[in-house]
C-alpha positions as CSV (number, residue, x, y, z in Angstrom):
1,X,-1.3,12.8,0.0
2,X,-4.3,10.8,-1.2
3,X,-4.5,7.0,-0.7
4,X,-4.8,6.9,-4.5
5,X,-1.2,8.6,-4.7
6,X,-0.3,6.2,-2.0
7,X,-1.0,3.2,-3.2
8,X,0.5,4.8,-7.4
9,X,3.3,5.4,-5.4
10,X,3.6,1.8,-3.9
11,X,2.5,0.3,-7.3
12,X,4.9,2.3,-8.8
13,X,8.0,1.0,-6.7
14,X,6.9,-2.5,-7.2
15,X,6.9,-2.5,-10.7
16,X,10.1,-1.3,-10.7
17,X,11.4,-4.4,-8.8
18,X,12.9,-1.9,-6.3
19,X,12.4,-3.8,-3.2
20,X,14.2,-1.1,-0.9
21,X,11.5,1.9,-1.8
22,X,8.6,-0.6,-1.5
23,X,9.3,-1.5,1.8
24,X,9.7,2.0,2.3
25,X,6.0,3.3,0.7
26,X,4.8,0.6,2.9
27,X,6.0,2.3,6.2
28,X,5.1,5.5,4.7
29,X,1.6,4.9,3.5
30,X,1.1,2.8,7.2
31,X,2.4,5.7,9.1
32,X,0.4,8.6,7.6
33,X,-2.9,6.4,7.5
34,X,-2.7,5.7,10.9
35,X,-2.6,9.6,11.6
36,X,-4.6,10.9,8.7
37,X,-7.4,13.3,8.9
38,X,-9.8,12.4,5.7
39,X,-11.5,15.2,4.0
40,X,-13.8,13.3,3.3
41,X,-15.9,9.8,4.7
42,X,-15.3,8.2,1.0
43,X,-11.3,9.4,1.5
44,X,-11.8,7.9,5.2
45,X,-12.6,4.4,3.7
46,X,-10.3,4.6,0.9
47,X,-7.3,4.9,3.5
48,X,-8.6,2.6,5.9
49,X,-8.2,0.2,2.8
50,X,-4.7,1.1,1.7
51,X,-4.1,0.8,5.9
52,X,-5.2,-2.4,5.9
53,X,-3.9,-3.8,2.5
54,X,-0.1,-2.5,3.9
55,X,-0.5,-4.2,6.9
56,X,-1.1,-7.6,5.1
57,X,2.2,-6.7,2.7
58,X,4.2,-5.8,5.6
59,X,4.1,-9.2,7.0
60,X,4.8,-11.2,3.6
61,X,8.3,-11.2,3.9
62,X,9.3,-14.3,4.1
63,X,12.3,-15.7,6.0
64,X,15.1,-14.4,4.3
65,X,13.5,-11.1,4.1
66,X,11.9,-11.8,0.3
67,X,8.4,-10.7,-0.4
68,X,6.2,-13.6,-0.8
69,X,5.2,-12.8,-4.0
70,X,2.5,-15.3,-4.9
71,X,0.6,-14.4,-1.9
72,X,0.7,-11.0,-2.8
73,X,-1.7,-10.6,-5.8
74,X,-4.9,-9.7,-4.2
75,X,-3.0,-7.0,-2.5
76,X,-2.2,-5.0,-5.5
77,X,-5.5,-6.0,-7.4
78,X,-7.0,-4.0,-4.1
79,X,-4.0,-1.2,-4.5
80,X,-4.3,-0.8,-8.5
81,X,-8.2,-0.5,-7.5
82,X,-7.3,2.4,-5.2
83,X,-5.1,3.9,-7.6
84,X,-7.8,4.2,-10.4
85,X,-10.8,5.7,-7.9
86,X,-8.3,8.7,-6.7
């Protein structure tokens, strides 16, 4: 899977307010990017992006195990971004 389907896939799961299968593309997305071969250097730097941009989401849950959601915007600008140039 392409970090374009990735990050649809992540975009797709937040939009639908379903905060269980977010959490869940997270993990997936972090786990096959850190394992991925790239067919390519441009698909190389697109998942080191979507690696990097999950990191950050993983750890904005707040106390109570809420995403931060305000804090979260740039994120999925950078994931919407991804999504378009797959």
């Amino acid at each position: 899977m392409s970090a374009a389907q990735f990050a649809g896939r992540i975009l797709e799961a937040w939009t639908r307010a379903d905060d269980a299968r977010f959490a869940s593309e997270l993990e997936q997305a972090a786990a096959v990017c850190r394992g991925f071969q790239a067919p390519s250097p441009l698909e190389e730097e697109r998942c080191e992006l979507l690696e990097s941009v999950v990191d950050s989401m993983r750890r904005m849950r707040g106390s109570d195990g809420g995403w931060q959601y305000e804090r979260m915007s740039t994120g999925m600008d950078l994931l919407r971004h991804l999504r378009r140039a797959g």
